[in-house]
N, C-alpha and C positions, 0 to 999 in steps of 0.2 A: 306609255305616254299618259302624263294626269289629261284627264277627259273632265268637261264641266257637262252641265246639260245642257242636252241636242234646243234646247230652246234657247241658250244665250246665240244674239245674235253679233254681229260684226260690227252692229254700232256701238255694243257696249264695251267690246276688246279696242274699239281704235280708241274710245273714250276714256280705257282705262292705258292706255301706252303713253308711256313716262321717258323721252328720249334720255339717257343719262341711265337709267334704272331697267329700259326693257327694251325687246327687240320687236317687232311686228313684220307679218308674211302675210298677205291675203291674197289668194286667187281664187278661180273659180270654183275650185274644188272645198273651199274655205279658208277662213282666216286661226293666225298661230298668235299666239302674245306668250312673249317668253319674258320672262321678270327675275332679275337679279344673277347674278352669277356662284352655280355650285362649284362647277370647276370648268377650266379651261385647255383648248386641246392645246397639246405644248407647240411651239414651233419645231421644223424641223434639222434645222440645223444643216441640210442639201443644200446644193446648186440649183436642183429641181423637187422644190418640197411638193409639188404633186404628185410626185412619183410614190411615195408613202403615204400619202393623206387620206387613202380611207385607212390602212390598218394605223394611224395613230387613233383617228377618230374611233375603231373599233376599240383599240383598247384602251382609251379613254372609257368607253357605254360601259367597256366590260369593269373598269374600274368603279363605275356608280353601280352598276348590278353589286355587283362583292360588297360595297359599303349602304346597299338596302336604300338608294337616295329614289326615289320614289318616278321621276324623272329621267328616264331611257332612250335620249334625244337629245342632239344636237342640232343649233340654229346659228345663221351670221354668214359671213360673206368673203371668198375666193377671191384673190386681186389677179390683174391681167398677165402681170410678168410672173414666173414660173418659180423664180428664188425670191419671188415675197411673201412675206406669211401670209395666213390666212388669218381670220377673224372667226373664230366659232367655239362655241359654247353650251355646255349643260347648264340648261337653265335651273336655277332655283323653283322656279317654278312655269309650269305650261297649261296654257290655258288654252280650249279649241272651242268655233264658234262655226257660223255656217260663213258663206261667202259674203260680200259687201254686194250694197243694192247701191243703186244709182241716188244720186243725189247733189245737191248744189250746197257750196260752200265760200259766202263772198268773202274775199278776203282785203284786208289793205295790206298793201302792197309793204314789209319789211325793209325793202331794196333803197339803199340812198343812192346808190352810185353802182353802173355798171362798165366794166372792162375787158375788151377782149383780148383773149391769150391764143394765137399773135393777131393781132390786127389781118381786118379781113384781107386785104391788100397781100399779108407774109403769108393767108393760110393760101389762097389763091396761086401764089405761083410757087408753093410747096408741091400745091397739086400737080402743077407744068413741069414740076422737078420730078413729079412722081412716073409722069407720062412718058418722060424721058429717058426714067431707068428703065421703064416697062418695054419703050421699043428699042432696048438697047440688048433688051432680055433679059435682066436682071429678076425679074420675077412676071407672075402674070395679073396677078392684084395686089393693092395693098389694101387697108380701110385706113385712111386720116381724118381723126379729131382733131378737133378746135375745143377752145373754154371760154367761160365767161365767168370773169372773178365778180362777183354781189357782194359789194359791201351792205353789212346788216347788224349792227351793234346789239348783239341781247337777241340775238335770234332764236326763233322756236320753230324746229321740225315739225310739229306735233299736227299745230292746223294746216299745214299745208300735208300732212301723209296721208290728213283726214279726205282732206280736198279730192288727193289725188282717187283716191280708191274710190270716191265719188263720181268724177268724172270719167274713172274709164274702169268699170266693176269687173272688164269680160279679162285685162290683162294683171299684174305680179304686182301688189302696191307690197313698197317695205320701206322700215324704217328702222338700221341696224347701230348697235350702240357699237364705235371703234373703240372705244375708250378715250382719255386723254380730252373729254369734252367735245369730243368728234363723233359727226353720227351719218353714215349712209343711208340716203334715202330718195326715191323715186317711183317711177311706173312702168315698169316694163313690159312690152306686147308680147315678149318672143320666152316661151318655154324649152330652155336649154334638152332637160328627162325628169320625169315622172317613173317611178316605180309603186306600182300599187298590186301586192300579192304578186303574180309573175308576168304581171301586163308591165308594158314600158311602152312609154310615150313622147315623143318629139314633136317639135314643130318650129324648124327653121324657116325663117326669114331672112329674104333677102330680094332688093329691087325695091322701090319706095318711089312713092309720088305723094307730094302735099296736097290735102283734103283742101275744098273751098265749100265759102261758104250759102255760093249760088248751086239750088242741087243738079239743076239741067250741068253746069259744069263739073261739080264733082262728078258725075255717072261719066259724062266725057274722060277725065282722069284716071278713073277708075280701068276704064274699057283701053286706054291706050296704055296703061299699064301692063296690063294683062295680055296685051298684043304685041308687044315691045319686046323686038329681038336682044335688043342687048341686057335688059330687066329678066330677059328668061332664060339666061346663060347664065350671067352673075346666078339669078336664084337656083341654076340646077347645080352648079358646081358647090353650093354650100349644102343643096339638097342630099347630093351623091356623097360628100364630105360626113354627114352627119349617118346616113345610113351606113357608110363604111363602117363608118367606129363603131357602130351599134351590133354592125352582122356579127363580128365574135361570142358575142356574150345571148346571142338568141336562136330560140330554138326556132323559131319565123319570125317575119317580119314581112310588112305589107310597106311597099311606098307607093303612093299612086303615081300615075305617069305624066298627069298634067296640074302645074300650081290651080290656086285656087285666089281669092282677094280677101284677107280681112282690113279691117279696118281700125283707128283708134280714133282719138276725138279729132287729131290733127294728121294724119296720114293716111294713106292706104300701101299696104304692101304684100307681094308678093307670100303662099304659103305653102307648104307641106306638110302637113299632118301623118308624121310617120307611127306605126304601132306594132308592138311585136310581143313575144312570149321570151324571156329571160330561160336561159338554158340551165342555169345554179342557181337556184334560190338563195344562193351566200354571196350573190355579185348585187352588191347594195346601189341605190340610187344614188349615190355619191362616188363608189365605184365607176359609175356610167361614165355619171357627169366628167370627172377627170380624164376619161378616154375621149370624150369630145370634144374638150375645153384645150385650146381655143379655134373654133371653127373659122370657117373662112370669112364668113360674112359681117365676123370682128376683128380679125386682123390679114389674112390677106394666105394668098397660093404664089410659090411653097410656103410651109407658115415659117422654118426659120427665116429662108430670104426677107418676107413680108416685115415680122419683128425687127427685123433690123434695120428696114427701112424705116419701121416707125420710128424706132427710136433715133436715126439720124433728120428725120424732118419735123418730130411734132416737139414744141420748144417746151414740154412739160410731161413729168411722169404723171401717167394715167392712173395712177393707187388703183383701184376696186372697179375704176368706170371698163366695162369691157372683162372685166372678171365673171363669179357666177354668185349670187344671193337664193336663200333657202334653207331647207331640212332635211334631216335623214333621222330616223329613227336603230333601235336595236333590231328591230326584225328586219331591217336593208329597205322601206317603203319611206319616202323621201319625194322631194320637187323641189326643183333648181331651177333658176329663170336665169337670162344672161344680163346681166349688168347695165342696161342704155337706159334711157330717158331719166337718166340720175344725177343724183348734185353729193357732196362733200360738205357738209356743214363744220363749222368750229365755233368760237365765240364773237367771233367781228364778222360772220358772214359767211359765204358758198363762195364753191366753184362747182359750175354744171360745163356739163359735156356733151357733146354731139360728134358724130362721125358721119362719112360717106366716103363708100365703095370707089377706089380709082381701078378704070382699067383702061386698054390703046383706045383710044379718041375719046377718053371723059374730058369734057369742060371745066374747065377751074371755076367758070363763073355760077354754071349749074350745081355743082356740086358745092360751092360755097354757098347756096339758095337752099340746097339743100338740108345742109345741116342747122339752117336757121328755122328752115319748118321744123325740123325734128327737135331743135330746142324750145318748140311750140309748147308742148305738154308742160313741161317745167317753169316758164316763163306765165303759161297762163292761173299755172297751180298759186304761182306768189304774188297775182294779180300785178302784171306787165303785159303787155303787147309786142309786136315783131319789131314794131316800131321804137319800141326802147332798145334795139340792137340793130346789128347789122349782119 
């Protein structure tokens, strides 16, 4: 992987990221700026192109090793349904910096006009729909998105990816070129897997409460979170989901037995910080990631049941929201984030995305509150308020 020096920092990679031209990754561990395209991994041609998608990506690497391209690494981003392609690429060129630091980015607001897909009203007793397969038995979770289409004539991802990684340094900022004048980009809290040498790393999320901005009530929030029987079921069933998929490919593995709280600028949610040792050093972090992807706490238990409920209640295909965004390298060391606090840019504007967890006795109305904090992050990134939705 081209390496620059350990002194460029992550303002000068988000400075120099060209939506159209390059792709951008920053987390904690650091930020990636991938610029232009050398080749691209082909589609798969399956029902389930997950089911090949690391060894196309491998021999894709292995076709830039043979032709000397200097660049050993694939970046771009995993859509949530299983027979759509993916989005990923040997960069022309890769650039590595350190991680993003905190910082404030005001912006005006691009947005002329906002709409919700379905109005909150259809996503509300989607949910009552949802409650009612559930105690019918039909499944035991599903996750239901909503949207909100932003009209934005001449829009630019760029200040707002800057924004984002400013506002919340500790989670996944990206900003991925689709092609076709289309660009994914967002901030995502929740770390799909990490593969670094033969350490492997998780940290599912799941259970959520909206951050306030009095602190005596946030720590309230905070604390009935974390106490909150139904918030510690939903989080363990994605916890135990996520450690599942992992026990095969590891030689150990630690998960602890009680969540923990982080937090983002606008939430607090439930965590587990899973770590383990990788049993083959040839089972890549992209490898991982497809044996997790899609976990529960984005689409729902059992996941085909769940899938198919989404697809009969949510009135639009999710593209990428809910997929996975990141890299993998030749030597299998790679970070994959899961798809949320993210939008779809084109050339007239966005559509951002929000979900929340239904299971027997969720609230339509809660849950619709829900997903309007969680479109918090995004709406504050393009300088809007809660207020400019519903």
């Amino acid at each position: 992987m081209t390496t620059v020096s350990a002194a460029t920092t992550a303002a000068e990679l988000l400075a120099g990221y060209r939506p159209g031209r390059s792709s951008l990754f920053a987390s904690p561990s650091g930020t990636l700026l991938a610029e232009d395209t050398y080749f691209a991994v082909p589609p798969s041609g399956r029902r389930d192109g997950l089911a090949d998608l690391a060894h196309r990506v491998d021999a894709v690497l292995a076709v830039a090793e043979a032709a000397g391209h200097e660049v050993r690494a694939v970046v771009g981003a995993v859509p949530f349904a299983p027979g759509a392609d993916a989005h990923l690429v040997v960069p022309m060129r890769l650039r590595r910096g350190g991680p993003p630091a905190p910082g404030v980015i005001d912006l005006k607001s691009p947005v002329t006009r906002v709409r919700p897909v379905p109005e909150p009203e259809k996503y509300a007793a989607a949910v009552a729909d949802a409650v009612r397969q559930i105690n019918a038995g039909r499944y035991t979770k599903v996750v239901l998105a909503r949207s909100l289409r932003a009209d934005a004539p001449g829009f630019d991802p760029a200040p707002v990816v800057r924004a984002l990684a400013g506002r919340d340094p500790s989670g996944y900022t990206f900003g991925v070129d689709l092609g076709g004048g289309r660009t994914l980009f967002g901030a995502s809290p929740e770390l799909l897997v990490s593969r670094r040498g033969r350490r492997v790393t998780a940290n599912p999320l799941a259970g959520s409460a909206a951050r306030s901005g009095d602190p005596a009530e946030d720590a309230r929030r905070a604390e009935a979170l974390l106490r909150s029987e139904k918030d510690r079921h939903e989080h363990a069933v994605v916890a135990s989901a996520v450690a599942d998929g992992l026990r095969p490919y590891c030689a150990s593995l630690t998960v602890p037995a009680e969540p923990s709280l982080v937090r983002t600028a606008t939430m607090w949610h439930l965590s587990t910080l899973i770590t383990g040792t990788v049993a083959d050093p040839a089972v890549s972090a992209l490898r991982l990631a497809t044996a997790l992807h899609p976990t529960p706490a984005v689409c729902g238990t059992p996941t085909a049941a769940a899938r198919a409920a989404i697809g009969e209640l949510e009135p639009f295909d999710r593209g990428f929201y809910t997929g996975m965004v990141g890299w993998v390298d030749a030597s299998g060391d790679g970070e994959w984030a899961v798809t949320i606090r993210c939008a779809t840019a084109d050339e007239d504007g966005l559509d951002l995305f929000a979900g929340a967890g239904v299971v027997a006795g969720s609230d339509p109305q809660a849950e619709l509150a829900e997903t309007t904090a969680k479109l918090g992050t995004m709406l504050a990134a393009l300088g809007l308020e809660h207020s400019d939705v519903r």
